[in-house]
N, C-alpha and C positions, 0 to 999 in steps of 0.2 A: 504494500500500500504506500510506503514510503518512498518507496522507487518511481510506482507513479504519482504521488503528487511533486518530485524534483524533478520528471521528464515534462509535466504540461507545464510547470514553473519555468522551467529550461526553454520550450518552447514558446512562452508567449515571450519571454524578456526578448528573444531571438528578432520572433515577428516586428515586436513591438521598435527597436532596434534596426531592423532591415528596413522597415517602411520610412524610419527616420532616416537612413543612409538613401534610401531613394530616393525621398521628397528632396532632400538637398544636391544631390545628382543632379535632377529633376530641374534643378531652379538654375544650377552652375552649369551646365552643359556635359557633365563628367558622365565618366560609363555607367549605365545604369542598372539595377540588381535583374533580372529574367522573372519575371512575372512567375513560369512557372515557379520557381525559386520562392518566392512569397508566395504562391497557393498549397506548396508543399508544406512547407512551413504551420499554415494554418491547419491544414489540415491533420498535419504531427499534432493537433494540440492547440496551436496557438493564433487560433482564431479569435478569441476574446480581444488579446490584446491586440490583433489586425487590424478589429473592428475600432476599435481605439484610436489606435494611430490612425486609421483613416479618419476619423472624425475630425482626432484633433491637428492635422496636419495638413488638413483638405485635399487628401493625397488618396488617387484613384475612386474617389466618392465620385464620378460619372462616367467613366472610362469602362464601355461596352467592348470585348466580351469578356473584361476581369469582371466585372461584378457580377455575371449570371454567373460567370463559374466560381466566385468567390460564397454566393448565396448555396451555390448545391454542395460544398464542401460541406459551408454549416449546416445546410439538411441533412446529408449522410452524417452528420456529428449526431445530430437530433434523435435518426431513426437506429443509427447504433446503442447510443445511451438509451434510448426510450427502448427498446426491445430488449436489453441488457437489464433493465430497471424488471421489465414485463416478465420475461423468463426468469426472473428472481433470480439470477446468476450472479455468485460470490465475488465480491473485486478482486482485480490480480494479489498474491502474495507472494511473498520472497520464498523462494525456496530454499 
């Protein structure tokens, strides 16, 4: 359990961090992170803080077609956890 709450912790700081190296990218002309690269990312986990950085950074908030595939990461988030919650299956532990 404590392994995965240090990998989605690991992962949003990551996202949340990437999206910030973009937007700045972004603004200076410098190379910029692969999109896929940030939906990977989110989808490891660290879609919270994605959703985050995009808000707070004004960074890919209308940019078609990241954001449909940024929204179906978080659904597949949704319908994992929600079917994991449903099947009453144990959280990962340490073996």
């Amino acid at each position: 359990m404590l392994m995965l709450l240090i990998g989605i912790v690991g992962a949003n700081l990551l996202a949340f961090g990437l999206f910030a190296v973009d937007k700045r990218a972004a603004i200076h002309g410098d190379s910029r992170i692969p999109e896929n690269t940030l939906l990977l990312v989110s989808l490891l986990g660290g879609s919270p803080a994605a959703f985050a950085a995009q808000q707070l950074f004004h960074h890919k908030t209308r940019k078609q077609p990241f954001l449909t595939r940024f929204w179906m990461v978080v659904a597949f988030q949704g319908v994992v956890a929600g079917g994991w919650i449903v099947l009453g299956l144990p959280l990962p532990t340490p073996a």
